[in-house]
N, C-alpha and C positions, 0 to 999 in steps of 0.2 A: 075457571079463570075468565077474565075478562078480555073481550075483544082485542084491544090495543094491547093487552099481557100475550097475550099468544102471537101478536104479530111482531112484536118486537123479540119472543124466543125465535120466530122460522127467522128472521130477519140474522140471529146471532147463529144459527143450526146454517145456512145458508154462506155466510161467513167464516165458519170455521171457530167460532168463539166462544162456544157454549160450555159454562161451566157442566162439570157431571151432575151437579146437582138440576143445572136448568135442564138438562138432558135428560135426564130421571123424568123429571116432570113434566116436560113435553110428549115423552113416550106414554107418560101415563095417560095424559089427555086424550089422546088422540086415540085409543083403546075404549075408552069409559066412551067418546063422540062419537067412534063408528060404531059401537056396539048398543048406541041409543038412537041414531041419529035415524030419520022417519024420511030425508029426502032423497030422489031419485035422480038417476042421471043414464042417459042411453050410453050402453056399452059398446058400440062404435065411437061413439061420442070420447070415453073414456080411454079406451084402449089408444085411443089417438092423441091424446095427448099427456098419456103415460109413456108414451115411446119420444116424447119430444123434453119429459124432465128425468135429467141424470142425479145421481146421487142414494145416500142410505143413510139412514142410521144403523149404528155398528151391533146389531146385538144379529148372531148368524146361528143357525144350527149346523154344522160340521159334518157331511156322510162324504167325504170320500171329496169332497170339493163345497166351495164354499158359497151359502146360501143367504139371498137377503132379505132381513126381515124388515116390513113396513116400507117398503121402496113406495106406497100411495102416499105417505107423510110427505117427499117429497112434491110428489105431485098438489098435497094441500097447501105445502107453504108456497109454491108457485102462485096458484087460483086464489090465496087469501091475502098475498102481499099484492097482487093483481085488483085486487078488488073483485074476481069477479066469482067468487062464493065458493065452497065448497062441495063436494058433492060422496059421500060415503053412505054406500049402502051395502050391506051385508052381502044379497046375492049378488050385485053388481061385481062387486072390489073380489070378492074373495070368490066365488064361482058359488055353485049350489053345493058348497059343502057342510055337512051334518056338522052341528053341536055338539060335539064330545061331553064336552062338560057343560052341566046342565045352567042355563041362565038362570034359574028361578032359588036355584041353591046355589051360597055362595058363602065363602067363610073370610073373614077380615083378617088384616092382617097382623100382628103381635104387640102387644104393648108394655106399658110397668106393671106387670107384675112380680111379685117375691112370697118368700117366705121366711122368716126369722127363724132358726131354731135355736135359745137360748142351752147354758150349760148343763141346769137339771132336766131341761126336756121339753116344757114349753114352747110350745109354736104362736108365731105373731104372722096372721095375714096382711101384708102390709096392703098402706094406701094405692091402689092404683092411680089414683089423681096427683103421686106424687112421684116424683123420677129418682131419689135416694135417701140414704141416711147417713148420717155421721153417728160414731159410737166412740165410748171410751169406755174406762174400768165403771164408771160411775154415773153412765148418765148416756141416751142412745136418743137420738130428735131426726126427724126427717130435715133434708137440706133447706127447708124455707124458716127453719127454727119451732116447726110446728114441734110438740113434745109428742112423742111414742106411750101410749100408758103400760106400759109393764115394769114390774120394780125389776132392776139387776139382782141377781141372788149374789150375797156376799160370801166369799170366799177367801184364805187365808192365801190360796197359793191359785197358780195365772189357769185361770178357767177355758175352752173354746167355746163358741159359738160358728152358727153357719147359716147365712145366704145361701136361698137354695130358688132357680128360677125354674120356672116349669117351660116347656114347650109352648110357645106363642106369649113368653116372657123377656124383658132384660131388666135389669136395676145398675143402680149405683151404689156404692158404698165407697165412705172417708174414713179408713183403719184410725187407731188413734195416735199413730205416728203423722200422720198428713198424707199418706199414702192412698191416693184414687184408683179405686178400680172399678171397672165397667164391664157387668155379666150379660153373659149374649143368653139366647134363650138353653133351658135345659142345662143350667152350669150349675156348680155349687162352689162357691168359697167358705173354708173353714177356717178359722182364725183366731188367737188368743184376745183374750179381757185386756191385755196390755203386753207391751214388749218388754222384757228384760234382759240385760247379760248383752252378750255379744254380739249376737244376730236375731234377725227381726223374721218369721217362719210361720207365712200359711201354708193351705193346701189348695188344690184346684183341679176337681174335676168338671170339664168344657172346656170352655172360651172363654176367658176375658182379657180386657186391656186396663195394662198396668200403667200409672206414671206412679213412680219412686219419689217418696220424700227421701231426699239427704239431709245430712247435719247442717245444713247451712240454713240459717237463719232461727235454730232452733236453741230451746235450752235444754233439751237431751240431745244425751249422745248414742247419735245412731250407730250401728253397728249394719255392715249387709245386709242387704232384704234377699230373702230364698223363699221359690215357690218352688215346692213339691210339686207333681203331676206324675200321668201314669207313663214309670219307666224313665223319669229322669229328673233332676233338678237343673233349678237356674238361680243363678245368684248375681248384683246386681248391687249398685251404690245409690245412686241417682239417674235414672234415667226414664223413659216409656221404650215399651214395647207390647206386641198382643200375642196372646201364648194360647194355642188351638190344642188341647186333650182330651177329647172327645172319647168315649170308653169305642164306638162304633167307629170309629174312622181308624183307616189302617196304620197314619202317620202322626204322629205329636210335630206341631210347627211352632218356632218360637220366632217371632220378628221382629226385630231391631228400630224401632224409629229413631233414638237419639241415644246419646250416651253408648255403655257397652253395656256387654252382659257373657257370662260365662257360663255356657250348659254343658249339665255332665250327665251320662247316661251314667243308669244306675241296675242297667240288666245288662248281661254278657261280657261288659267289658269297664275298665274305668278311664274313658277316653272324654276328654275336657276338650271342649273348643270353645274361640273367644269369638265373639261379633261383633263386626263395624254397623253404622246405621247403614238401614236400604240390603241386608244381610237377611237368611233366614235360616234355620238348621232342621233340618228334617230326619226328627229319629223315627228308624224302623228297627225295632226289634233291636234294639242295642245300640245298633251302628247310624251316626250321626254324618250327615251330610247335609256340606254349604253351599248354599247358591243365594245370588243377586235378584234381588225379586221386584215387581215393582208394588210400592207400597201402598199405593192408591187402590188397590186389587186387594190386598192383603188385609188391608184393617177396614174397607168398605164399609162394614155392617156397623159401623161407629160413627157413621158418615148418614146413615137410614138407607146405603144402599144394596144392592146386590151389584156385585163387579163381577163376571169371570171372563178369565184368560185362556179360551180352546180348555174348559174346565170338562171333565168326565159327564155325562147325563148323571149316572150314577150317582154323583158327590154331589152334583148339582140338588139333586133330588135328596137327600140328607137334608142340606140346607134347609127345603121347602118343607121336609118335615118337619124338623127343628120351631122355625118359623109361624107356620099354620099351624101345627097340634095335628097335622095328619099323618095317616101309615102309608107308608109305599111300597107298593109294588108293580114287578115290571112281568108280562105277557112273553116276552119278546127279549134274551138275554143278551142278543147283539146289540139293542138299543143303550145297554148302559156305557159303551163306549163309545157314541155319537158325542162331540164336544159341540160346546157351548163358550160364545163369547159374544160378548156387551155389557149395560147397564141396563139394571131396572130400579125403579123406585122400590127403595123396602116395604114402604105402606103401602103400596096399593095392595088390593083385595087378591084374592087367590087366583077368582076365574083370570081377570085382566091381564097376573103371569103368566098361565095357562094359556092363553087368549095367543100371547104372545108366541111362545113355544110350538103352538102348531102350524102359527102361521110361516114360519121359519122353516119347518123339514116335516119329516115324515112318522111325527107321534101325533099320539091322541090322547087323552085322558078322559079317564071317567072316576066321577065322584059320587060314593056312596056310605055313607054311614062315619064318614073321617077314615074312609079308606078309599086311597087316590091309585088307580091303577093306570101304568101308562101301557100302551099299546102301539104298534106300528100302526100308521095311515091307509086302510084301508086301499085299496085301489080304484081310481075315476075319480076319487077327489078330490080336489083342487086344494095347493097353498092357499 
């Protein structure tokens, strides 16, 4: 970023004004500067007027009380809207503590990727330079009108096909109803050649985020849209929401932005409940429960963000797998309940999150081979 861009972010972060997006991106900055940045500053010097700037930014590790991370950002935006320079250096700011994860290895963060599988069997690697597709019975184009080259195989009666993203993937796809949905990494949607009859029925293993075509404004007549997922259905007229069925997460989450939606578990019991926007339903093993969520946290990763709310390490660390294409694992089983709460940019690079997280409490990570081990903090080393 450029000088006067970064002084106008501390100047809105100092204010109270910062969109989450600019918040993302200030956090990110200032991770990527101290972790390049070659100038020196006396640490008397420094500790001196760390004690004289108040404030944080919100991202904390959670042990038992609560921790702040990047508390020298503030100290930067002081010295930089001051004019009188920055000062970030590795052993100064953070003390002489070890490199967990290695600077020299680093893995980026997820992009468009997909894979098509049509209804006899062929696989189409899609474009990564391109963010979706729109498909019908007849005819499948990425969203800028570029054409897809694979012929449809013709069929007498309503064929599926399936969007399938890998790990450090997401796509889009426009159903041939008008229906958008947006696959987070590691999902599959399975979906008919075209809709017939009374209702409109994919499938969804992962995440993604639904906005619902209604019959308004169409010359078909739509019928409910129902997404399948594991252990339960939702059904739905016109509306968005974002619907988490992850096969490894213990809970199916369905949430509500606009409109309604009706989900019905389809293991143990046949218990229906409806939802209002800003609603979530949380099946576990049959039994569906509601609660008020805030939405901004919920559909983040549709935003490029990561959002969590005092979120498990645990779950947190799914995410990062999902995301990076890495394995995880934990040393230390008390660490999976340490919570997590803030924003991070979704694109920045792995170390940079990483970067982040240690600086916050008392883990470490080490990266080896795309298997990411966390570990408790050694002791004598410093936040």
């Amino acid at each position: 970023m450029k000088k006067q861009e970064i002084i106008e972010l501390f100047k809105k972060y100092r204010a109270g004004t910062l969109s989450d997006e600019e918040q993302a991106k200030l956090e990110s900055w200032y991770m990527q500067y101290a972790a390049t940045s070659k100038q020196q500053a006396d640490p008397a010097e420094m500790s001196e007027r760390l004690r004289k700037i108040a404030g944080n930014l919100p991202l904390t590790l959670q042990t038992g009380k609560s921790r702040r991370l990047l508390p020298y950002l503030s100290t930067a935006a002081a010295l930089l809207i001051a004019g009188a320079g920055i000062y970030f250096y590795k052993h100064g700011l953070f003390g002489n503590k070890k490199e967990a994860v290695s600077q020299t290895i680093d893995i980026g963060p997820g992009s468009y990727r997909a894979t098509l599988t049509l209804a006899d069997g062929r696989k189409i690697d899609l474009d990564s330079a391109k963010a979706g597709i729109q498909v019908n019975e007849k005819d499948m184009h990425y969203n800028d009108g570029t054409n897809i080259h694979a012929s449809i195989p013709k069929a007498s009666s309503i064929t599926y096909n399936s969007l399938t993203t890998p790990k450090g993937g997401q796509y889009q796809i426009i159903l041939s109803d008008g229906t958008k949905v947006w696959l987070n990494a590691a999902s599959t949607l399975t979906y008919p050649s075209k809709f017939s009859g009374t209702a409109r029925e994919v499938f969804l293993n992962g995440e993604a985020f639904f906005e619902i075509n209604s019959a308004a404004g169409s010359s078909v007549s739509l019928g409910p849209f129902k997404v399948i997922s594991k252990n339960q259905s939702v059904t739905v007229l016109g509306t968005t929401f974002n619907l988490s069925a992850y096969t490894d997460e213990p809970f199916v989450k369905t949430t509500l932005v606009a409109g309604s939606v009706q989900v019905a578990s389809q293991q143990g019991s046949d218990q229906s409940t409806m939802l209002t926007p800003g609603q979530q339903a949380i099946n576990s093993e049959g039994k569906v429960q509601v609660k008020t969520v805030n939405l901004n946290s919920e559909i983040a990763w549709r935003k490029g963000l990561f959002r969590f709310n005092k979120e498990p390490l645990e779950s947190v660390m799914r995410q990062v797998s999902r995301w990076y294409n890495v394995e995880v694992q934990f040393e230390n089983e008390s660490l999976k309940t340490e919570t997590i709460e803030g924003i991070v940019n979704r694109f920045s690079n792995l170390n940079t999150l990483l970067n982040l997280f240690e600086i916050a409490g008392d883990v470490q990570f080490t990266l080896q081979n795309h298997t990411l081990t966390v570990r408790k903090k050694q002791s004598g080393e410093n936040n």
